[in-house]
N, C-alpha and C positions, 0 to 999 in steps of 0.2 A: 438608634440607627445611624451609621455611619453614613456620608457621601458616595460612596460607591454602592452599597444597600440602596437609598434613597435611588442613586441615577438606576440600579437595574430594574427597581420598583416602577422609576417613571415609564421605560424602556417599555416594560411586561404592560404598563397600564395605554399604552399607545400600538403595542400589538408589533414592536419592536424587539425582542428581548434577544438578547446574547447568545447565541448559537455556536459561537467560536469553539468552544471545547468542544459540542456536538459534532462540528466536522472533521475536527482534529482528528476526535476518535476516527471517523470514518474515512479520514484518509492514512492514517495509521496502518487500520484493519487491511486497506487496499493496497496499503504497501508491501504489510504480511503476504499479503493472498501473492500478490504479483509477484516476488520471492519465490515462495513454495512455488510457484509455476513454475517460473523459469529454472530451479534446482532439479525439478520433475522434467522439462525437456533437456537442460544438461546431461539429465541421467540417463533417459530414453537415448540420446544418441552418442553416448560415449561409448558407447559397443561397437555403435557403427563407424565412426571416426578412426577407432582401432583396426577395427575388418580392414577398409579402405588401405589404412597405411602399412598393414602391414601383406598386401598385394606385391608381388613382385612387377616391378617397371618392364614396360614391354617396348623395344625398339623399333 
């Protein structure tokens, strides 16, 4: 058992252990999510964006 084995051993045995990758992933995943949101409202209001602009200006 190497020295990083051995410290995550002590870590798990103290009720400490290394979670770092666990939220990695998890803020990863909320990065995906929160993307595909915001792709999904860019999409929903570029129709309307276009509607809008192309209104003729009223004096």
């Amino acid at each position: 058992m190497d020295s990083q084995e051995q410290y995550d051993a002590l870590l798990k045995r103290w009720g400490l252990e290394d979670q770092s990758a666990e939220r990695r992933a998890r803020r990863e995943k909320l990065v995906r999510h929160a993307k595909a949101a915001a792709t999904y409202v860019k999409k929903m209001l570029a129709p309307t964006r276009k509607a809008v602009s192309r209104t003729p200006a009223t004096h």
